[in-house]
N, CA, C and O atoms as a Tinker XYZ file with bonds, in Angstrom:
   304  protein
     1  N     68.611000   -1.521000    2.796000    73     2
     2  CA    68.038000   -1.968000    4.038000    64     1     3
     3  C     67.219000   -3.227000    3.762000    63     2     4     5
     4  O     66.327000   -3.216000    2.913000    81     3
     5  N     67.560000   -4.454000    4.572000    73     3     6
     6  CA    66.657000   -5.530000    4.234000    64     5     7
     7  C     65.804000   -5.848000    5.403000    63     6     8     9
     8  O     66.029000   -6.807000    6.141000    81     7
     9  N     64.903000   -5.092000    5.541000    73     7    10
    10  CA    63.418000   -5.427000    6.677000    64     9    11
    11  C     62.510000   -6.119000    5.970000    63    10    12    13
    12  O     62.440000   -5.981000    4.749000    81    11
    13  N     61.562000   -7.091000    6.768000    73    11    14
    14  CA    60.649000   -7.330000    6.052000    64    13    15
    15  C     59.540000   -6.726000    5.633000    63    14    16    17
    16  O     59.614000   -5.579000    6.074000    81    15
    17  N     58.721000   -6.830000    5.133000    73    15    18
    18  CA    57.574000   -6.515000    4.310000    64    17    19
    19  C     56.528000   -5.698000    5.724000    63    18    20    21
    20  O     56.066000   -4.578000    5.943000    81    19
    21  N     56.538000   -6.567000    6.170000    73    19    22
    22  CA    55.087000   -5.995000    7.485000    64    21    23
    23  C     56.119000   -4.898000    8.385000    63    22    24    25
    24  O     55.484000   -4.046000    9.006000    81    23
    25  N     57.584000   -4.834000    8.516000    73    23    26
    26  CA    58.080000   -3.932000    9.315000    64    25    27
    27  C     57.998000   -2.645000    8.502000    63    26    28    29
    28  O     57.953000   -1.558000    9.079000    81    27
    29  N     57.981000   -2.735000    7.335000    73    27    30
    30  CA    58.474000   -1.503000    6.634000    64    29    31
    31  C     56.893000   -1.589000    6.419000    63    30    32    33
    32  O     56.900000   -0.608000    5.676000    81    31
    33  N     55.172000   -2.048000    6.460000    73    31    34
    34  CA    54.677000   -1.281000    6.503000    64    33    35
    35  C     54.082000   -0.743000    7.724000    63    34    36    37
    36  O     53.129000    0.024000    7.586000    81    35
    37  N     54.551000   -1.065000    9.051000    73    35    38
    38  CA    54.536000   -0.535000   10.187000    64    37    39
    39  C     54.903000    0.816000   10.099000    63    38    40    41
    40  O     54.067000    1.712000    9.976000    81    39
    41  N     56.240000    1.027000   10.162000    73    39    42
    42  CA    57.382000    1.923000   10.041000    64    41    43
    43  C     56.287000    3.014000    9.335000    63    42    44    45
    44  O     55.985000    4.050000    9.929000    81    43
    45  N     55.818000    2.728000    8.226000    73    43    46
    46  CA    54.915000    3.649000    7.258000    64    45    47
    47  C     53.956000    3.978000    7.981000    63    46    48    49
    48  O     54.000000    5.190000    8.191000    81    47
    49  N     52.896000    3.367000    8.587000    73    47    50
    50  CA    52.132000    3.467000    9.508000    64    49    51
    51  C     52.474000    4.521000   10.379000    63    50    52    53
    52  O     52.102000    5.672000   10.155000    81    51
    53  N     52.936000    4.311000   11.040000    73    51    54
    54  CA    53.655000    4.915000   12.445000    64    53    55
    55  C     53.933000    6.393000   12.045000    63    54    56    57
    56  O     53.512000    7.261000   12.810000    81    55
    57  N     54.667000    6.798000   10.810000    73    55    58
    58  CA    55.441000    7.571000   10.538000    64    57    59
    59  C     54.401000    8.869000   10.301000    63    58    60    61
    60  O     54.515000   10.060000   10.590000    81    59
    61  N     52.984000    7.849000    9.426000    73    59    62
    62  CA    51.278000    8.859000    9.023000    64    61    63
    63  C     51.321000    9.231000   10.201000    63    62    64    65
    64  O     51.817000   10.274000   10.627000    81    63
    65  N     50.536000    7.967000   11.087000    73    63    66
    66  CA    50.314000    8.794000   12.691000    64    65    67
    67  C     50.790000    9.549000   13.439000    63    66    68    69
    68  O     50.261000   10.010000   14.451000    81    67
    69  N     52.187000    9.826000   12.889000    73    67    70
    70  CA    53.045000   10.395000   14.327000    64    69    71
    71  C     52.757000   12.022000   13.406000    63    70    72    73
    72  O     52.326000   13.080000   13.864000    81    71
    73  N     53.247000   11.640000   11.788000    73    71    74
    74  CA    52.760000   13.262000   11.416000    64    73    75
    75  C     51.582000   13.854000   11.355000    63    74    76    77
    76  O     51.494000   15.080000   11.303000    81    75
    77  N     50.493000   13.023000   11.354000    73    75    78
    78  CA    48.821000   13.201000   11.704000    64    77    79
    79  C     48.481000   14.187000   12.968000    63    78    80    81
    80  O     47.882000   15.257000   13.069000    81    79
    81  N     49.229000   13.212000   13.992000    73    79    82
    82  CA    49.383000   14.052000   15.461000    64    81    83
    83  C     49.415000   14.906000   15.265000    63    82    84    85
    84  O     48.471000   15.690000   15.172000    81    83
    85  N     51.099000   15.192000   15.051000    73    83    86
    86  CA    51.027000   16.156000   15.336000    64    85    87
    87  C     50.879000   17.495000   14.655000    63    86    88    89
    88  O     51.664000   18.386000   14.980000    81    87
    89  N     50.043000   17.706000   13.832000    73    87    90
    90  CA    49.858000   19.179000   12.653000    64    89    91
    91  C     48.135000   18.654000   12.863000    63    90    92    93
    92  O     47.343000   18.892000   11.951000    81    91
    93  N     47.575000   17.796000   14.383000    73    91    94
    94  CA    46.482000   18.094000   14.672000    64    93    95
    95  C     46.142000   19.331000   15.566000    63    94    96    97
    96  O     46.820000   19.401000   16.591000    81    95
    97  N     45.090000   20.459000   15.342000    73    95    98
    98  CA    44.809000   21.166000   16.413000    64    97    99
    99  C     44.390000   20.707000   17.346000    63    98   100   101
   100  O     44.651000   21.290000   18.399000    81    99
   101  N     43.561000   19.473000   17.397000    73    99   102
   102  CA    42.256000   19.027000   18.785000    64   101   103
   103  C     43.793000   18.380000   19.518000    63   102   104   105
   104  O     43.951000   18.906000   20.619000    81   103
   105  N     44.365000   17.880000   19.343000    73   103   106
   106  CA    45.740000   16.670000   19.611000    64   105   107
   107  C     46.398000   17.473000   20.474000    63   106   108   109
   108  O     46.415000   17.223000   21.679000    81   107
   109  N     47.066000   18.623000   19.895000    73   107   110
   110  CA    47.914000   19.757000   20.618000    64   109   111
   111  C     47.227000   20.378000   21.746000    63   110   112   113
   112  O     47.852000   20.604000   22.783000    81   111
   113  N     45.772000   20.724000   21.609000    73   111   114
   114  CA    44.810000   21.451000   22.694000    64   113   115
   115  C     44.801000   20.443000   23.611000    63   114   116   117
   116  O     44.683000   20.969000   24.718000    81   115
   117  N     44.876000   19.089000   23.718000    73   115   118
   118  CA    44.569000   17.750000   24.573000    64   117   119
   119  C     45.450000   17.846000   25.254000    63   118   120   121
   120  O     45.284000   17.998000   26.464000    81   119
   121  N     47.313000   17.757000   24.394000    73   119   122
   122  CA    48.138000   17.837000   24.834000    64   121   123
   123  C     48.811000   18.732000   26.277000    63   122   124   125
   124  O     49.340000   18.290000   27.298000    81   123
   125  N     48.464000   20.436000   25.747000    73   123   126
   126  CA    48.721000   21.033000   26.326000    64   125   127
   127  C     48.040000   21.262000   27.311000    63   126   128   129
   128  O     48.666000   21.823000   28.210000    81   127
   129  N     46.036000   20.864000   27.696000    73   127   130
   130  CA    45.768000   21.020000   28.988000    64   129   131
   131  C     46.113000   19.974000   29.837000    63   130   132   133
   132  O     45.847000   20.109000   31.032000    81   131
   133  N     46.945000   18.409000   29.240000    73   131   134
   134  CA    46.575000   17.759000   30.131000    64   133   135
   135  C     48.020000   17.934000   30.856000    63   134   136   137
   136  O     48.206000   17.626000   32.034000    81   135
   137  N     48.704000   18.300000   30.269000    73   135   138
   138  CA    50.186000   18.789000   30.463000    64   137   139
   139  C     49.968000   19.538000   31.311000    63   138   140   141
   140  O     50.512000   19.085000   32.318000    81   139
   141  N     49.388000   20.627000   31.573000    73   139   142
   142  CA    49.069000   21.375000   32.627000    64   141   143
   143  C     48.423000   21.016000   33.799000    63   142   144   145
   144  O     48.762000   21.245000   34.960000    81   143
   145  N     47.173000   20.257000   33.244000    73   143   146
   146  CA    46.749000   19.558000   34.358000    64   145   147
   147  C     47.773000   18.482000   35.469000    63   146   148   149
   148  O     47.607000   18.565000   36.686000    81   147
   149  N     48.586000   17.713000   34.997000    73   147   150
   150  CA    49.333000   16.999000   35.542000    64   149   151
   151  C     50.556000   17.904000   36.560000    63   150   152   153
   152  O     51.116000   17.470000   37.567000    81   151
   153  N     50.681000   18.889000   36.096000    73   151   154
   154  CA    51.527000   19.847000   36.559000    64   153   155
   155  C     51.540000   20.851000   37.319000    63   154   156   157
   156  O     52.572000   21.266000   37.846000    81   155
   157  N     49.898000   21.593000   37.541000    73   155   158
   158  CA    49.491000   22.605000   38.187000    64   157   159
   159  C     48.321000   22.375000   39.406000    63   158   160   161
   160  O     48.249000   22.764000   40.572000    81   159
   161  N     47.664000   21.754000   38.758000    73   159   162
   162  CA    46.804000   21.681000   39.189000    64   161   163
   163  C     46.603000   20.304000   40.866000    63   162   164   165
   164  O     47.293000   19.288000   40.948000    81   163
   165  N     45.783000   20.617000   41.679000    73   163   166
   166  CA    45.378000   19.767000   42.767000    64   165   167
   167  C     45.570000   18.506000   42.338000    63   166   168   169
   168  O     45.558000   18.232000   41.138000    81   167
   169  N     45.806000   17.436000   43.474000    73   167   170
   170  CA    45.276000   16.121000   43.060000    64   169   171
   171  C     43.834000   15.875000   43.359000    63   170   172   173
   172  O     43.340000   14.935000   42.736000    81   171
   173  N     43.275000   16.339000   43.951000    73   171   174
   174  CA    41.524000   16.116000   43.849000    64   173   175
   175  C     41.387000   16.565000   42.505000    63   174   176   177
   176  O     40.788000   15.707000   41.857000    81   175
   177  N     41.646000   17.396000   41.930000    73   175   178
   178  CA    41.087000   17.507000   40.404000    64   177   179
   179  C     41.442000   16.876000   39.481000    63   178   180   181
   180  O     40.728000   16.964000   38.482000    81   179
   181  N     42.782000   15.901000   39.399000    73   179   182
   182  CA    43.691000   14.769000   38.622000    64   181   183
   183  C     41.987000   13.477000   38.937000    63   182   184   185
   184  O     41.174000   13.266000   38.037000    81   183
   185  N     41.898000   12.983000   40.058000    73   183   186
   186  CA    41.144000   12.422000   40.639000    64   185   187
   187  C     40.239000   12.207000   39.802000    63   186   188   189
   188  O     40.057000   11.141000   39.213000    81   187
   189  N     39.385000   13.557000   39.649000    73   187   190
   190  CA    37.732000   14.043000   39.513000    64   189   191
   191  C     37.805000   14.018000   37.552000    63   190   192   193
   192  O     36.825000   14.161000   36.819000    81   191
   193  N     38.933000   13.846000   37.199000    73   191   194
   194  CA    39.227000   14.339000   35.802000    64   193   195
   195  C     39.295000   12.890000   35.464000    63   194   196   197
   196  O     38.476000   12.426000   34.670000    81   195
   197  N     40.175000   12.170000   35.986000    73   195   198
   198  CA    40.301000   10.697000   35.663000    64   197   199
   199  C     38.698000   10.128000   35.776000    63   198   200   201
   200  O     38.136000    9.545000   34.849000    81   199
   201  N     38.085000   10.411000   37.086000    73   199   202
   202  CA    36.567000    9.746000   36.865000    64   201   203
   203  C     35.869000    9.697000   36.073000    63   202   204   205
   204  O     35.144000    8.724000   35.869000    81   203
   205  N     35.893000   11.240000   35.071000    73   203   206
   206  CA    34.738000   11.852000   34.361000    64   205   207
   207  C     35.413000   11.079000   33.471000    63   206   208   209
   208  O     34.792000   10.031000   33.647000    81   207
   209  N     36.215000   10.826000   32.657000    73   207   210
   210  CA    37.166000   10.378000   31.496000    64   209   211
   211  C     36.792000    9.123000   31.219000    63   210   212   213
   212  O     36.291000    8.715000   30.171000    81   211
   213  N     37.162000    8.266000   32.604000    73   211   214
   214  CA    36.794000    6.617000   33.076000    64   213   215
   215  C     34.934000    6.356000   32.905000    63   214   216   217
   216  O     34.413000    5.325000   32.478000    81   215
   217  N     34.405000    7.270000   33.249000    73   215   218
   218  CA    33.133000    7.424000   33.033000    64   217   219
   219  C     32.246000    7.502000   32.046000    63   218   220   221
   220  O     31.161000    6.957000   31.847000    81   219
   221  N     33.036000    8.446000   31.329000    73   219   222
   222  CA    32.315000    8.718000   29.563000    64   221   223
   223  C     32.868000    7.370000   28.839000    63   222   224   225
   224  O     32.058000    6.741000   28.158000    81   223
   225  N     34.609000    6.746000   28.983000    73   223   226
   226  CA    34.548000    5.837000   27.785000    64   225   227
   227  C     33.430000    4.595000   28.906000    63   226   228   229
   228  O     32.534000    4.112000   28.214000    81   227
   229  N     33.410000    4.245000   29.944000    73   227   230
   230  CA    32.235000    3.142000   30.391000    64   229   231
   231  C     31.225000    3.283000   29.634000    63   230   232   233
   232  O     30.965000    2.428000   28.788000    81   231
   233  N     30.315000    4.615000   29.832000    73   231   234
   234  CA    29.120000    4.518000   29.389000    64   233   235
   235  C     29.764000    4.536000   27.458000    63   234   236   237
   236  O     29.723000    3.491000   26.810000    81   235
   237  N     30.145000    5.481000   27.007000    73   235   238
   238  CA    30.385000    5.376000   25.548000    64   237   239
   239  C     30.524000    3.758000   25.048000    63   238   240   241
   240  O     30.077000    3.432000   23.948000    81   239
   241  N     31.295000    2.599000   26.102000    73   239   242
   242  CA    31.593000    1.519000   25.311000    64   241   243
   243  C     30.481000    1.034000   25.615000    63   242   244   245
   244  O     30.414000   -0.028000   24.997000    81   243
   245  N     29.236000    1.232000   26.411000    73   243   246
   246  CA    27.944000    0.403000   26.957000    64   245   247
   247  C     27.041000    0.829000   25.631000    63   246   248   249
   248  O     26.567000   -0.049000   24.909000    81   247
   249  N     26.835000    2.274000   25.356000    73   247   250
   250  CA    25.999000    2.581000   24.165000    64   249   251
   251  C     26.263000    1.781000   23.103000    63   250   252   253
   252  O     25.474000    0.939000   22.673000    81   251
   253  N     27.481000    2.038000   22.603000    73   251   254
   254  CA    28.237000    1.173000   21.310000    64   253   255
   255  C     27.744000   -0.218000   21.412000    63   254   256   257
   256  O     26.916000   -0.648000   20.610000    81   255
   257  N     28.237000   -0.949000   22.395000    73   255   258
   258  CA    27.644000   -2.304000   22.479000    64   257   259
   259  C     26.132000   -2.304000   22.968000    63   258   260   261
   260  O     25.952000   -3.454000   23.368000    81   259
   261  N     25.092000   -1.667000   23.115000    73   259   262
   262  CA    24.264000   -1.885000   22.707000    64   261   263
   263  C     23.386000   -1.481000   21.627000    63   262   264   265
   264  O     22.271000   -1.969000   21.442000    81   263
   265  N     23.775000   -0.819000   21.110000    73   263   266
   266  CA    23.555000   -0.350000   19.187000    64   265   267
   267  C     24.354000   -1.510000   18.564000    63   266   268   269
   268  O     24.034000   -1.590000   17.378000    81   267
   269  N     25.086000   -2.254000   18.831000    73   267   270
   270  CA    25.962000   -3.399000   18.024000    64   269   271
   271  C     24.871000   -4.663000   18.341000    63   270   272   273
   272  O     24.414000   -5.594000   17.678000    81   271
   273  N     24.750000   -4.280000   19.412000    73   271   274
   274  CA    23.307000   -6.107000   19.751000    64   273   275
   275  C     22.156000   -5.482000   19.142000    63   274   276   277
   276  O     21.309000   -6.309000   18.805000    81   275
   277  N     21.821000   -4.110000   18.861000    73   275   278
   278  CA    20.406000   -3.708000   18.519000    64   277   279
   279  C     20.547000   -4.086000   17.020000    63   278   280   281
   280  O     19.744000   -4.915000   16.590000    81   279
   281  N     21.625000   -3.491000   16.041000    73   279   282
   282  CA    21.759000   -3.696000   14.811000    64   281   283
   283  C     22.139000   -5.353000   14.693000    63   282   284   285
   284  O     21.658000   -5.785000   13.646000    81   283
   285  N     22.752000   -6.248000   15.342000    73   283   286
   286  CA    22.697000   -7.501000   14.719000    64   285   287
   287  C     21.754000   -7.748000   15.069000    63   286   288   289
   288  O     21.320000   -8.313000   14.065000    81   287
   289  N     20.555000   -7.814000   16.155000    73   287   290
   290  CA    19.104000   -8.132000   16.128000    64   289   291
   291  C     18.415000   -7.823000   15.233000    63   290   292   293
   292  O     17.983000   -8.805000   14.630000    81   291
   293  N     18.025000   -6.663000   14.759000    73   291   294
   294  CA    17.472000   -6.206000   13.910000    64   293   295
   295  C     17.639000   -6.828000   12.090000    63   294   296   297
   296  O     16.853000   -6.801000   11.144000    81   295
   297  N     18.890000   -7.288000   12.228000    73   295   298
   298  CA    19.202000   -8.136000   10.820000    64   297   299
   299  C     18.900000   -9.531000   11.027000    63   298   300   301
   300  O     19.268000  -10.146000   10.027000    81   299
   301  N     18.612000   -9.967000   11.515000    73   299   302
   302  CA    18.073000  -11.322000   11.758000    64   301   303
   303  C     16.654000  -11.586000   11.298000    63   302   304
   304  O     16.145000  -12.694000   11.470000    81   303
């Protein structure tokens, strides 16, 4: 096989992650409620699930970036 260098270490890449996935427990538990969720459940609760989700990474990426301006301040 003649691929180049960065495809074949993609390919390698890809191949960790995909077996990482899946022989994860938290991955499979994610999997299977959201699988359900999409499937059983109301759309007001698809809704209310997407908010809370949309909500935690907002605030999570607001904390992060401000511990990232607190720590490069602080090194100055």
């Amino acid at each position: 096989m003649n691929v180049r260098l960065t495809q074949q270490f993609e390919i390698a890449f890809w191949d960790l992650v995909t077996q990482s996935l899946s022989q994860s427990r938290l991955v499979r538990y994610f999997v299977y409620h959201f699988y359900h969720l999409f499937h059983q459940q109301p759309p007001e609760k698809l809704i209310l699930t997407f908010a809370w989700v949309g909500a935690a990474g907002f605030f999570t990426g607001a904390v992060l970036g401000a511990l990232l301006i607190l720590l490069q301040w602080g090194m100055k």
